[in-house]
C-alpha positions, 0 to 999 in steps of 0.5 A: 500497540506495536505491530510487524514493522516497528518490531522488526525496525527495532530489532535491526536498530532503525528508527520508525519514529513512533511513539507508541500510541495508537493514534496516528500522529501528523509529524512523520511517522516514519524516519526510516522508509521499509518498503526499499527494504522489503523489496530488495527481499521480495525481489533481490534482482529487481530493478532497484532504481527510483523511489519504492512505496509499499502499495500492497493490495488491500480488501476496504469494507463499509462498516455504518460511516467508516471505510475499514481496511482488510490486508491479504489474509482475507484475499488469496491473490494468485500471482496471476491475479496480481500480476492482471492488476499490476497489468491494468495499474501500469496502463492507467498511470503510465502517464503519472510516472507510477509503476506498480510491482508486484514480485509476490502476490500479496506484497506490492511496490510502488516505483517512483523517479524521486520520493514522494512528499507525504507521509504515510503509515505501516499497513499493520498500523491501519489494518482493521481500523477506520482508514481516515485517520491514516490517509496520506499528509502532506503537500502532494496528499491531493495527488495522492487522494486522486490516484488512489480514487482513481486506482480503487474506481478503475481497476474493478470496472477493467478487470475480470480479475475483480470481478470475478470475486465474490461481492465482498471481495475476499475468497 
C-alpha cells in the first residue's frame, strides 16, 4: 500500500525509505523528513528555524482493545479552534522547548531547537489502524510517550474548544 507521502516523495525523487509493506518496520522509516517541507508550503514567510515534526491534529477511537486513529477529515477544525489549541499547547510545553504551529487548521508542526532522536511514521501510514504498532522509537521514545500523554490528557480538560464537541470528537 503506498499512501500520500511515499507517492509525492517519489514523484520528486526522494527516498522515504520504505519498503512497501504494510507493517511498519523498526529500522528508520523515513530518510527524508516531509514535514520542513510541508511547512514552508503551508507557511512560506513562517519562521523557518529549528527542526519541524508534523504534529497534525488527530481524532483517536476505542475500538474493543486497540486505540484507532482518525486524521482531519472527520474533524473540521476552524482555524480559530486550532489556533485556541495551538494556544494551550504553547503554555503547557513552553518549559519542554516545544512550539506548536498551526499556519492551517488541520496541518500542525512541531518546532524543535535540534532533531529529535526517534523515529516515526507518515500520518497516511497509520490512519485507520491500531496506533501501537507506530508509536515513535528510538532513544528519546519515553519523552515523547509523555508529551504525548501529557498533550492528549491536558488539552481536552483546558480547552472549551474541546469540550465543546460532540463525545465522539468529530463534527
Amino acid at each position: 500500500m503506498v499512501g500520500l507521502t511515499e507517492s509525492l516523495f517519489a514523484a520528486f525523487g526522494l527516498d522515504l525509505g520504505e519498503d512497501g509493506s504494510e507493517a511498519p518496520r523498526r529500522a528508520a522509516p523515513s530518510s527524508t523528513p516531509s514535514a520542513p517541507l510541508c511547512y514552508l508550503a503551508d507557511a512560506p514567510h513562517g519562521d523557518q528555524s529549528g527542526y519541524r515534526l508534523h504534529a497534525d491534529p488527530v481524532h483517536l477511537r476505542l475500538d474493543r482493545d486497540r486505540l484507532l486513529l482518525y486524521d482531519t477529515r472527520h474533524l473540521d477544525l476552524t482555524q480559530g479552534e486550532a489556533d485556541t489549541l495551538v494556544a494551550l499547547f504553547n503554555a503547557h510545553f513552553a518549559v519542554e522547548g516545544l512550539t506548536l504551529e498551526a499556519p492551517v487548521p488541520g496541518r500542525w508542526y512541531l518546532r524543535l531547537a535540534e532533531a529529535p532522536r526517534v523515529r516515526t511514521w507518515p500520518l497516511d501510514a497509520v490512519v485507520g489502524r491500531s496506533v501501537a504498532p507506530f508509536l515513535p522509537t528510538g532513544e528519546d521514545e519515553r519523552r515523547w510517550s509523555v508529551c504525548s500523554t501529557r498533550a492528549r490528557c491536558c488539552l481536552p480538560r483546558l480547552s472549551p474548544t474541546v469540550g465543546a464537541r460532540p463525545r465522539g470528537g468529530c463534527r
